[in-house]
N, C-alpha and C positions, 0 to 999 in steps of 0.2 A: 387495503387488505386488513382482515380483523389477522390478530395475533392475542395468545392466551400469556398473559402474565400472574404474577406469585412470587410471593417472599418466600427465601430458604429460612433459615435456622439463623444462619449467618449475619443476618441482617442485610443480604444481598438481593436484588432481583432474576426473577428468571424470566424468560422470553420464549415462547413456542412462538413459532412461524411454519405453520401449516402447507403442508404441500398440496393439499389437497382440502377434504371438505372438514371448515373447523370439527367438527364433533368426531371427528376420530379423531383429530390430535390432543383430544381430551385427555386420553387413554395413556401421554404420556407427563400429567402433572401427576406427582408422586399422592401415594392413598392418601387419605386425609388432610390436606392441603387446599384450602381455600384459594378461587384463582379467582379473574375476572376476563371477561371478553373486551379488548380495546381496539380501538384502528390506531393505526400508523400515526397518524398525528398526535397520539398520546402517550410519543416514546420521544423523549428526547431523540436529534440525530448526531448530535455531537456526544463522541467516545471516549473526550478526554476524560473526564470523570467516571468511568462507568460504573466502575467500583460505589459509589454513593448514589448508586442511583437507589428511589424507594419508592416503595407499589404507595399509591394513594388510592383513595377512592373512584376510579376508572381511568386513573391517567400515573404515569410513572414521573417521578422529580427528581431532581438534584437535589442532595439534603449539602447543604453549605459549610456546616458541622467537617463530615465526612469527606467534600472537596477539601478543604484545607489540609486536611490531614493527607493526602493521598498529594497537596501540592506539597506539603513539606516533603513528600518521600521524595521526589521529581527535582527541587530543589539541592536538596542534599547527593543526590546523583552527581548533578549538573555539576556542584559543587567540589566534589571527589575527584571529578576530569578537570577540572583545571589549575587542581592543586598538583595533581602527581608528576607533572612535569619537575615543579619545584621543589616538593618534597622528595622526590629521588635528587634533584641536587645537594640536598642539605642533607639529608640521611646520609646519602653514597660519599657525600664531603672527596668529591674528586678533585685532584687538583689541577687548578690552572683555571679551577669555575668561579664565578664572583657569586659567592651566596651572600653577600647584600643584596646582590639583585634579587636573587631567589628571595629572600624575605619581605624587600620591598612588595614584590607582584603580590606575596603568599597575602601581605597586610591589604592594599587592593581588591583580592579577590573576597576575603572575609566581610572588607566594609561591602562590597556588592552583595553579597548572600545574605548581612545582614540588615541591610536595607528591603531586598525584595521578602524576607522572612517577615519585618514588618507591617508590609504593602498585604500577603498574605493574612496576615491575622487581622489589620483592620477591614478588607473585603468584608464588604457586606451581600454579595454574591456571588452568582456564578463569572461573570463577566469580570467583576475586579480581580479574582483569583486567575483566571486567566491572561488579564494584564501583569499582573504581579509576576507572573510566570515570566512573561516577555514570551 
């Protein structure tokens, strides 16, 4: 199926998917805005990136730059849920809790985050970024 793609402003892509016959769904890439006519096979089908994705010359790509950045944010999430168990032990300093233990894990989870931190930045694509991820 052809689908009309185009760069925003943002440096993001946009995607029309035609319900009917492409040349009306012309009518909804914004005025002056250069698009192109592509098929389906020149869209990435994986979403994890989508955010990086970038219009080329008739086909849409992962720019790698952009995934990584978009893995750091994904990272750092990940990263956030498996501290707060611990960091409310150590914050809240409840007693009867053994925050060595809570600091041990907190040391643990940082060496993992910052291992896979540097898994991501040596990727040299899409695929190693997505292993990095786990």
């Amino acid at each position: 199926m052809s689908k009309i793609i185009y760069s925003n402003s943002d440096g993001t892509v946009s995607i029309i998917t035609p319900t009917g016959d492409i040349n009306d769904a012309k009518k909804d890439v914004p005025s002056g805005v250069s698009y192109e006519i592509v098929e389906d096979n020149k869209i990435p089908t994986d979403r994890t990136f989508r955010n990086a994705w970038v219009k080329g010359s008739g086909v849409v790509t992962e720019d790698v730059t952009k995934s990584k950045a978009l893995a750091h944010g994904t990272r750092r999430k990940k990263r956030a849920v498996e501290f707060k168990p611990h960091d409310d032990t150590i914050s809240l300093n409840i007693p009867g809790t053994d925050t060595s233990a809570a600091e041990t894990s907190r040391a643990a989870i940082r060496t993992k985050y910052a291992t896979m931190q540097t898994n991501i930045d040596n990727a040299t694509d899409i695929a190693g970024i997505k292993t990095a991820l786990g």
